[in-house]
C-alpha positions as CSV (number, residue, x, y, z in Angstrom):
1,X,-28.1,3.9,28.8
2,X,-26.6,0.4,29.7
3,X,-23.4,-0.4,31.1
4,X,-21.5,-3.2,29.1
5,X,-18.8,-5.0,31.7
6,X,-16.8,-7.7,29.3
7,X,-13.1,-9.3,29.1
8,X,-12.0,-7.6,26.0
9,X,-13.6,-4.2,23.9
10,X,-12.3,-3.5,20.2
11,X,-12.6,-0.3,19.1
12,X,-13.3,-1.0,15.0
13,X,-14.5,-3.3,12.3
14,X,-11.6,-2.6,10.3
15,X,-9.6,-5.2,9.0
16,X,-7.3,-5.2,11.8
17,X,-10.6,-5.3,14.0
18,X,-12.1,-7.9,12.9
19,X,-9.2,-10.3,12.6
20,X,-9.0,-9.3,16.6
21,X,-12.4,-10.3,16.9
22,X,-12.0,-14.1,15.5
23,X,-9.3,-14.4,17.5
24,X,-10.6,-13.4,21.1
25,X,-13.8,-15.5,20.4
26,X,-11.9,-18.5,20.0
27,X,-11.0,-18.2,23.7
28,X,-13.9,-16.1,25.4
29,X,-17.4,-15.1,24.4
30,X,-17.2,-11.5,26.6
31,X,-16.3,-9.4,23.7
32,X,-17.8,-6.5,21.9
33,X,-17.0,-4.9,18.8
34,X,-17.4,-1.4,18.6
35,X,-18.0,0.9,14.6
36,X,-19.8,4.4,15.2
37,X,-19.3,4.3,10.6
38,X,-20.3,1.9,8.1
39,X,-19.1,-1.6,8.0
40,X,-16.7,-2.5,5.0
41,X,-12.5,-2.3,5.5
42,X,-10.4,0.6,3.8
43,X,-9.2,-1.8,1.4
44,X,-12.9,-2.7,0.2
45,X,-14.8,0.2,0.4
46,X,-12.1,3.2,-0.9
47,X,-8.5,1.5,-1.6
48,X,-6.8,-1.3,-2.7
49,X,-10.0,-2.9,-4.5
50,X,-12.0,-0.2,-6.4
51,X,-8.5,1.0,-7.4
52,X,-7.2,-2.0,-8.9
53,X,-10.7,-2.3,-10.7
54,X,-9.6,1.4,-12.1
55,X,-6.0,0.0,-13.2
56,X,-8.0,-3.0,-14.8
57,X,-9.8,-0.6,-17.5
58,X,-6.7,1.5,-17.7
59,X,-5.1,-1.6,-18.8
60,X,-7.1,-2.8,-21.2
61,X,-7.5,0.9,-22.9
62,X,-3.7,0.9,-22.7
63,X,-2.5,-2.5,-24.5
64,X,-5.5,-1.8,-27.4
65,X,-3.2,1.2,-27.8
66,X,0.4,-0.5,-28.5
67,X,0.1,-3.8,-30.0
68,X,1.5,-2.4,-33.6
69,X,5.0,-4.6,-32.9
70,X,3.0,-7.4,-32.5
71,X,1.9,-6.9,-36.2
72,X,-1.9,-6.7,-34.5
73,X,-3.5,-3.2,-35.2
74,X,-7.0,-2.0,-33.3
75,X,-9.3,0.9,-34.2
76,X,-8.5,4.1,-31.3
77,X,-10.3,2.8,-28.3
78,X,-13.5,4.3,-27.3
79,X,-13.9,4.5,-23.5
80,X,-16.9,5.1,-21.8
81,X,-16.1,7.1,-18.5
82,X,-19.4,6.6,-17.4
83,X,-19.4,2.0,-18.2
84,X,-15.5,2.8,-16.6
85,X,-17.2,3.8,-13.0
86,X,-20.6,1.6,-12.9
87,X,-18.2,-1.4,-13.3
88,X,-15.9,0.4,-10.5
89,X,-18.6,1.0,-8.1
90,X,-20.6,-1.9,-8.3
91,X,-17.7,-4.2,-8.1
92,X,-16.8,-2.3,-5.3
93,X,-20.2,-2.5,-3.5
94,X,-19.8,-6.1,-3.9
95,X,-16.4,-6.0,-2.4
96,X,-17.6,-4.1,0.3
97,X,-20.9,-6.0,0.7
98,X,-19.2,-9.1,1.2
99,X,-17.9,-8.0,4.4
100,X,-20.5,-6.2,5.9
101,X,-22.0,-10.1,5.7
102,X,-19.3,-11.1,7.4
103,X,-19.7,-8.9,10.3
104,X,-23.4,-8.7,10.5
105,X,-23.3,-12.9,10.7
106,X,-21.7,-12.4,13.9
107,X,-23.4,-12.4,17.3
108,X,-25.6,-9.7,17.3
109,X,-25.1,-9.5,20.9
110,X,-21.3,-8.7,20.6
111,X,-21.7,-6.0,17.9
112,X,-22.1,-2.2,18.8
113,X,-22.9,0.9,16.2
114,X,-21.4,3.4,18.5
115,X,-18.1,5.6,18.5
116,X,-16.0,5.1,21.2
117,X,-13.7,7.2,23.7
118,X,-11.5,6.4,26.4
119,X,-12.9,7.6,30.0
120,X,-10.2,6.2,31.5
121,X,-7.6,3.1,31.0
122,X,-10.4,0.4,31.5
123,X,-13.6,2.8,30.6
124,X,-15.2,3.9,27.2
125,X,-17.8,6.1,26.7
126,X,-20.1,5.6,23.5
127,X,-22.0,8.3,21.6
128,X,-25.3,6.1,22.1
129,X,-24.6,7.2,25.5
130,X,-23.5,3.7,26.8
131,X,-20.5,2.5,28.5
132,X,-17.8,0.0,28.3
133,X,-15.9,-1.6,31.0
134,X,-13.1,-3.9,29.5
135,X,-10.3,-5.5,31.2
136,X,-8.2,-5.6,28.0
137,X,-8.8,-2.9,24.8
138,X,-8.2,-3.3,21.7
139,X,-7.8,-0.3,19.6
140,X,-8.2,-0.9,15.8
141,X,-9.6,2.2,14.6
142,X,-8.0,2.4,11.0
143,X,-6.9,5.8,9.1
144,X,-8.0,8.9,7.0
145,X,-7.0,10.5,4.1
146,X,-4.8,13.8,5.7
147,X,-5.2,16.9,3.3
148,X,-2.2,19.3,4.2
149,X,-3.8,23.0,4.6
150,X,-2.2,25.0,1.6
151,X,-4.4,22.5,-0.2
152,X,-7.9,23.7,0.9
153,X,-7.4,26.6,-1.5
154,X,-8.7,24.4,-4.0
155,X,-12.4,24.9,-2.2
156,X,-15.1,22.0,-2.9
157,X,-12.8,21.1,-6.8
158,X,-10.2,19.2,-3.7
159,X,-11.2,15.5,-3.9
160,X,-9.1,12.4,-1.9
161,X,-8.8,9.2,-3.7
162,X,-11.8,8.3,-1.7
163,X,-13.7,10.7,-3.8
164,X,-12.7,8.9,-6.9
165,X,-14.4,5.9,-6.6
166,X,-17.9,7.6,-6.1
167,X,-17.8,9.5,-9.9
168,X,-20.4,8.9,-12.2
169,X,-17.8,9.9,-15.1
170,X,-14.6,10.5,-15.6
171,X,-13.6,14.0,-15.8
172,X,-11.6,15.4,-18.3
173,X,-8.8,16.9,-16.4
174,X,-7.2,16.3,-12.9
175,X,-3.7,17.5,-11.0
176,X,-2.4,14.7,-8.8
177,X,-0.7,15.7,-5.8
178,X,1.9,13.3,-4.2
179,X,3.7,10.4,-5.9
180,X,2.8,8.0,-3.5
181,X,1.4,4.1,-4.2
182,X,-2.2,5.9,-4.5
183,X,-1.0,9.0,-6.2
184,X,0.6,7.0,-9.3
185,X,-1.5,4.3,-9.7
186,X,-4.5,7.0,-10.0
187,X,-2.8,9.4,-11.9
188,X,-1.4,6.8,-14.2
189,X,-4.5,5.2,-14.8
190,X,-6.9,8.4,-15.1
191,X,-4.0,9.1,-18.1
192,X,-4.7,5.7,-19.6
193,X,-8.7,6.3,-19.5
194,X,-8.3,9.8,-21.6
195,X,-7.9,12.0,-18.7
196,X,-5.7,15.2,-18.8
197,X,-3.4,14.3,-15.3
198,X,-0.2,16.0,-13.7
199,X,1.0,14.6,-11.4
200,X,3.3,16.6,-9.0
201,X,5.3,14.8,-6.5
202,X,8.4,16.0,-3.9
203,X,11.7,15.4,-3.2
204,X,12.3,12.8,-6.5
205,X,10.5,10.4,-4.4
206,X,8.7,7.8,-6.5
207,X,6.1,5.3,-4.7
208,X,8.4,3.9,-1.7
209,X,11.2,2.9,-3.4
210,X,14.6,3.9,-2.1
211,X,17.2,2.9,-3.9
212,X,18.4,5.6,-6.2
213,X,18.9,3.2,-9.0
214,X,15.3,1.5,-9.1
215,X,14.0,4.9,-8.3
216,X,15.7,7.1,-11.9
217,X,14.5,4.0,-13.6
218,X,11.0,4.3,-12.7
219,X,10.8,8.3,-12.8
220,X,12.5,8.1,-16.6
221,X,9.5,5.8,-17.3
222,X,6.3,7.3,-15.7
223,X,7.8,11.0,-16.8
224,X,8.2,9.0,-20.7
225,X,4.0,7.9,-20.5
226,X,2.6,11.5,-18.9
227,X,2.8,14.7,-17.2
228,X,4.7,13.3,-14.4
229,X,7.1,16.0,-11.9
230,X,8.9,14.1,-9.4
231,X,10.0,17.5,-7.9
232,X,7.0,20.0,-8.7
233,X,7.5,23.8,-7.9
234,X,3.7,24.7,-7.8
235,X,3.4,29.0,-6.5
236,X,0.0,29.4,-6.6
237,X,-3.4,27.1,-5.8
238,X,-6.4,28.3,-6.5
239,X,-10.6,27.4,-7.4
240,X,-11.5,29.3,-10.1
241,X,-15.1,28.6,-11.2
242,X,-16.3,24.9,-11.7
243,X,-12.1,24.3,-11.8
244,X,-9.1,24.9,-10.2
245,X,-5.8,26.3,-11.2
246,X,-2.4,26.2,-10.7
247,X,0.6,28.2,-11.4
248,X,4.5,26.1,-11.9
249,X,7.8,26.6,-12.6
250,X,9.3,24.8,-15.5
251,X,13.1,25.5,-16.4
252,X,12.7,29.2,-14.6
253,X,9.4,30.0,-16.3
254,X,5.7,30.2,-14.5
255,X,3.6,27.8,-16.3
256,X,-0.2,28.1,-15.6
257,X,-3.0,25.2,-15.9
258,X,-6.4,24.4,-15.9
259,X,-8.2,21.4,-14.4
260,X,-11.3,20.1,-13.6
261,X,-10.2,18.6,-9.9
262,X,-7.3,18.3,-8.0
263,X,-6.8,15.5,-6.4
264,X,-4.7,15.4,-3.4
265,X,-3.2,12.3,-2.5
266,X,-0.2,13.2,0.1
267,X,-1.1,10.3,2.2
268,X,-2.9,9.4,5.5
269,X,-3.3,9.5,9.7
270,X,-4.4,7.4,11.9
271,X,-7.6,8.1,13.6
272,X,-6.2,8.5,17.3
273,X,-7.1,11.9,17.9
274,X,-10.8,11.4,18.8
275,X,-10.5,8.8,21.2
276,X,-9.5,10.5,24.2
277,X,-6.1,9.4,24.7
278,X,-5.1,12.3,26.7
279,X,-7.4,10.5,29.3
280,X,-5.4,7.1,29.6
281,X,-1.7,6.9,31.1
282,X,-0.7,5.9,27.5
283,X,2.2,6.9,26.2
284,X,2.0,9.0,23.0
285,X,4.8,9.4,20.0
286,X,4.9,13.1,18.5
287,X,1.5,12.0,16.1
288,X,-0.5,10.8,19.2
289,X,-0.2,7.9,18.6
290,X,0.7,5.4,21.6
291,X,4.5,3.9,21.6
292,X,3.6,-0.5,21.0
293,X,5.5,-3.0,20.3
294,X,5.1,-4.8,16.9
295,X,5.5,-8.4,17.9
296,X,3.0,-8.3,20.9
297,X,0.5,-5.4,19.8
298,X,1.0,-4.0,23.6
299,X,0.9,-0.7,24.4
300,X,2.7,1.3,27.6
301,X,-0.4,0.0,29.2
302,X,-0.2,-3.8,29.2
303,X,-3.9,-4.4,29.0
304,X,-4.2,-2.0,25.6
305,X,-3.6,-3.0,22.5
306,X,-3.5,-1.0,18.9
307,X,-3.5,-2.4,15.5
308,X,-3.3,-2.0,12.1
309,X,-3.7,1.2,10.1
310,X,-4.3,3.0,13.9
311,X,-0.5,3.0,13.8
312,X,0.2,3.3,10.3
313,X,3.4,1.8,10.8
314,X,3.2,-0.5,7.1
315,X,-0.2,0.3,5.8
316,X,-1.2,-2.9,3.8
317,X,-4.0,-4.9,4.4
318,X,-2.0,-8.1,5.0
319,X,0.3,-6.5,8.0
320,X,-3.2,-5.3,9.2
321,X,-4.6,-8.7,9.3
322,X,-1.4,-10.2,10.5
323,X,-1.7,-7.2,14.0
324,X,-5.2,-8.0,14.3
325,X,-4.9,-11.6,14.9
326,X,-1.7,-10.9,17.0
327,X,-3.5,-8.5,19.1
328,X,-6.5,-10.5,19.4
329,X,-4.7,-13.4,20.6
330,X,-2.8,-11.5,23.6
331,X,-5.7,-9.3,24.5
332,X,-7.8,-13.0,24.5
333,X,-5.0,-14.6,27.3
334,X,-3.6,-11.0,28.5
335,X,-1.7,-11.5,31.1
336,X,0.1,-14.5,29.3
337,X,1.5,-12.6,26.0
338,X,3.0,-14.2,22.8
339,X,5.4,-12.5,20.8
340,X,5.0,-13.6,17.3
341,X,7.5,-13.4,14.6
342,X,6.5,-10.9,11.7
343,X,6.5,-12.4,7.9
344,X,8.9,-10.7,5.6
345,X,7.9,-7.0,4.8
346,X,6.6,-7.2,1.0
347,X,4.9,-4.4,-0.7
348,X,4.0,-4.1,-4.2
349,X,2.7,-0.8,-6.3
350,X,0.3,-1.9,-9.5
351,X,1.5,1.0,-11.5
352,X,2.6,-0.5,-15.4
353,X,5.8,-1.3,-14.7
354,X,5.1,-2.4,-11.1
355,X,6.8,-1.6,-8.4
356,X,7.8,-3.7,-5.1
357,X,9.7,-4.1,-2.7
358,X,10.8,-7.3,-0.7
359,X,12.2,-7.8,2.9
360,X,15.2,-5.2,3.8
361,X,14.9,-1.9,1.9
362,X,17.9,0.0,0.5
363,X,17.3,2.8,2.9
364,X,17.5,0.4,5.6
365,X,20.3,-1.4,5.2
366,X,21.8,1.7,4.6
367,X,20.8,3.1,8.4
368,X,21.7,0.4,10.0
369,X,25.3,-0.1,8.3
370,X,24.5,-3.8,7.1
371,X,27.7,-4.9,5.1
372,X,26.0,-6.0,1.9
373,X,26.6,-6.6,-1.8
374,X,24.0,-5.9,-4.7
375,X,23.1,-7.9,-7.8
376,X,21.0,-6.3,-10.5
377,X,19.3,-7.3,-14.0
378,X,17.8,-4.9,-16.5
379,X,14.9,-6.4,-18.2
380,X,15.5,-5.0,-21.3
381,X,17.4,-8.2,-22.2
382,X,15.1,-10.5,-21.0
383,X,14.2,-13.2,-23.2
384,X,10.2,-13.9,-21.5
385,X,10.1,-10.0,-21.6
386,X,11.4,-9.0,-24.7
387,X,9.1,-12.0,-26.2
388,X,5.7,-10.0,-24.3
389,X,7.0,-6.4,-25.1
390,X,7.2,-5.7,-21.2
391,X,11.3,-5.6,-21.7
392,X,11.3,-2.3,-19.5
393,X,12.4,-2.4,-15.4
394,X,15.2,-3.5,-13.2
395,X,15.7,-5.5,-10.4
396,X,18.5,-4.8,-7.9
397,X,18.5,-8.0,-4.6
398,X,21.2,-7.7,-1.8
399,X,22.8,-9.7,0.3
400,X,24.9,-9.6,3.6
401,X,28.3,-10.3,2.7
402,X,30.2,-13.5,4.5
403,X,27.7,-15.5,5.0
404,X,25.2,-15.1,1.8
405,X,22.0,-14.4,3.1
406,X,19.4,-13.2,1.1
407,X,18.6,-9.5,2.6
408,X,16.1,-7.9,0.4
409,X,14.8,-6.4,-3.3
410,X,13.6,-3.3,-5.1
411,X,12.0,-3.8,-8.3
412,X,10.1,-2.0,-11.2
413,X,9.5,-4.1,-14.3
414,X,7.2,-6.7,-15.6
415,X,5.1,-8.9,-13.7
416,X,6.6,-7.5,-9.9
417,X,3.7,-8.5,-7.6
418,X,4.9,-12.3,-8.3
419,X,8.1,-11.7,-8.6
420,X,7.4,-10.3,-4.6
421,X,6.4,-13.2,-3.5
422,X,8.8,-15.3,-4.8
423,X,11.6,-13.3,-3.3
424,X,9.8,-12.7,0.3
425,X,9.1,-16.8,0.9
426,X,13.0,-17.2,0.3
427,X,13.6,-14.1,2.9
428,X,11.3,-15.2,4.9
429,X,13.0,-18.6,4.8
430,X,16.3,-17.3,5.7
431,X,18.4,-18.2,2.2
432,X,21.3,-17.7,1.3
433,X,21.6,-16.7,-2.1
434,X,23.6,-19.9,-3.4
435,X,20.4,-22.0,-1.8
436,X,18.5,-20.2,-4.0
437,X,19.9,-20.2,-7.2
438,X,19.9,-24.1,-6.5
439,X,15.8,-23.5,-6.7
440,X,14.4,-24.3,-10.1
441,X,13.6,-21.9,-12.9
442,X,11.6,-22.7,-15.6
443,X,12.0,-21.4,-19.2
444,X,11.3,-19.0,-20.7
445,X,9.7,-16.9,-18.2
446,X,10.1,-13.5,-16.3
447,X,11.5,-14.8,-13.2
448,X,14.8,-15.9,-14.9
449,X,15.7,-12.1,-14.6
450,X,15.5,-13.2,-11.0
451,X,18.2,-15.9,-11.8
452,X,20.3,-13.4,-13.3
453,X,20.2,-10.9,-10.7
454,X,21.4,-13.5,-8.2
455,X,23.8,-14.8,-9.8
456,X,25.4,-11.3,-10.2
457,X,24.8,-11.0,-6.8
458,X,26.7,-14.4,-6.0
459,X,29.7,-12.9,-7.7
460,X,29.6,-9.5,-5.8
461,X,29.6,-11.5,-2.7
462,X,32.4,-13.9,-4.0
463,X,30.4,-16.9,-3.7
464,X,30.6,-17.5,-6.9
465,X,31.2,-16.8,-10.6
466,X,29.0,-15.4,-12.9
467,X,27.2,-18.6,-14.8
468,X,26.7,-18.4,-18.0
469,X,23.2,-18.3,-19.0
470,X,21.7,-21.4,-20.0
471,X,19.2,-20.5,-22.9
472,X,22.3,-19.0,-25.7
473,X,19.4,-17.5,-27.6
474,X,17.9,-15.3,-25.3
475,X,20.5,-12.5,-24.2
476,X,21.8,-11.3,-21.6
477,X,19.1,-10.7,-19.4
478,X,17.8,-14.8,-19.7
């Protein structure tokens, strides 16, 4: 048993941990790092990379499938579940391998394979029966996959996206649960490689969009490709042999289906609840998880910080990396602290269409009363669009009316994720919306929808007409 004394502790190799990590060594070399689980972030090792290398194949077996308007015909692809998840997996592993390199190349001295619980504010005990004394703490601990009880009915056939990614071959049927980023990018793509999916979600809720507009458009075109319920009614859960089965109401009648798996994707928690919080004076919100402030990364006790997923507040690698430098740089020169100013919120969804969403959200303007005008574009119109066969997705940008600013964006339609960025640099720059339809746009390509939806905007602001569009060939949505 040793007793480790040292300026700063963090509690996870996690993305947000490890940008904590760079960031107090620049300033001191008293640090450990603490991991009781395998080295390799969230976004590596079971979600945003292995599932955007699932979307890949789904998107090649998908556009082999409807190139007929082009006047280009293929033979009915033949996909090979098994080739589908050796390429997944071993792409993955290399993902994942890259930064466990990372990690391991760092002092070996400062690293510890132990799990970690708070004795008191300044104390950690580990399970290798060590001890930590810190004067600052860290706590970047990450988040699991939560499986809502009535769920567990579905026995040892209940899989979390995590399971995915560890399938030899694709099955032939699943039922999705939740219509959340991870629920309908999996569902959608399992659909795409031949699998049998429904996907039940709640409430009409689609990904995170809010805006009631974006939101019917992209429920009319997920429920259009496959077995999509925005608002299942599902009575009965069960395991029945090497399957499960479900019982659900459509229009008043009980419907009942068979699947292989059921995969239940209602979303995650932060791992809080083993670290002995109870035992610090933190104080807790209503999940356990202690109140912080974003711009700092302090907690109710000054000298503790939390990060990243641990407080699930946007759970995106980039706003993880962003927390764990911010933390690491207070906890590093704690008591001097630093309030840093947060990029522009940007999200983005990698279903077919995309989803994102940039800066303010509907929703929240909406709470907090902004007076604001929308501008909108269908893509149906769109010259680029039309030209691709992608012509299917709206955009709808607002701004706050009197003095122009740019506020925010939801989208579903072609080519979104750049699109995103495009709109959260000018938010993030503070434009108006006249500044940046003085921007350039090239032609012909996607983001002159963008044009068009500001200039509407423009005009519900009364900043200025309606332009006309300047390519006369390429309707209304150029």
């Amino acid at each position: 048993m040793t007793t480790h004394n040292v300026e700063v502790a963090i509690i996870g190799a996690g993305t947000a941990g490890m940008g904590a990590y760079r960031e107090v060594t620049k300033k001191t070399d008293s640090v450990v790092l603490i991991e009781g689980g395998e080295y390799g972030t969230t976004c590596a090792r079971v979600g945003c990379m292995p599932s955007k290398l699932l979307i890949a194949a789904a998107e090649a077996a998908h556009f082999g499938q409807h190139t007929q308007p082009f006047g280009v015909s293929y033979d009915k692809p033949v996909i090979d579940g098994k080739a589908v998840m050796d390429r997944v997996k071993s792409e993955r592993d290399r993902f994942v391998g890259f930064v466990k390199e990372d990690v391991e190349d760092w002092n070996e001295a400062h690293r510890i394979r132990a799990f970690a619980k708070f004795i008191d504010d300044n104390t950690l005990e580990l399970s290798n029966g060590d001890t930590v004394n810190a004067e600052r703490i860290v706590i970047a601990t990450g988040s699991s996959t939560f499986v809502p009880p009535p769920f567990k009915a579905f026995g040892d056939r209940l899989i979390v996206n995590d399971d995915v990614f560890d399938w030899d071959d694709l099955p032939e049927s699943v039922v999705v649960f939740g219509a959340g980023v991870i629920g309908l990018e999996l569902g959608q793509s399992l659909s795409r490689l031949g699998v049998r999916v429904s996907l039940f979600g709640r409430d009409h809720l689609v990904g995170p969009l809010s805006d009631d507009v974006v939101k019917y458009k992209a429920r009319e075109t997920f429920m259009d490709e496959f077995d999509f319920h925005p608002h299942g009614e599902v009575t009965r859960m069960e395991k029945v042999g090497n399957g499960v089965e479900i019982d659900h109401m459509v229009d008043g009648e009980t419907l009942t289906e068979k699947y292989d798996y059921a995969l239940v994707a209602t979303g995650r928690r932060p791992n809080v609840d083993k670290l002995g919080l109870e035992k610090t004076s933190l104080k807790l919100d209503e999940r356990g998880v202690p109140h912080f402030v974003l711009a700092t990364g302090q907690t109710s006790a000054s000298h503790i910080f939390i990060a990243g997923d641990a407080v699930n507040n946007i759970p995106l690698l980039h706003e993880a990396a962003d927390e764990g430098k911010i933390v690491g740089f207070n906890a590093a020169r704690y008591p001097e602290i630093k309030a840093f100013v947060k990029s522009s919120p940007i999200a983005v969804m990698f279903s077919d269409p995309q989803i994102m969403m940039v800066g303010e959200s509907y929703r929240q303007l909406e709470g907090r009363d902004a007076d604001f005008a929308i501008g909108s574009v269908d893509f149906k119109g769109q010259g680029r669009s039309r030209v691709m066969l992608v012509n299917n997705g709206i955009l709808r940008v607002y701004g706050e009316r009197g003095t122009g600013r740019f506020l925010g964006a939801e989208m579903i339609g072609p080519k979104a994720e750049h699109i995103a960025h495009l709109l959260a640099w000018a938010h993030q720059s503070n434009l108006t919306v006249s500044e940046m339809l003085d921007r350039p746009f090239y032609h012909p390509v996607v983001e002159e929808g963008v044009r068009t939806a500001l200039r509407d905007l423009n005009h519900e602001l009364k900043l200025g007409p309606v332009s006309p569009v300047r390519c006369l060939d390429c309707g209304p949505g150029a």
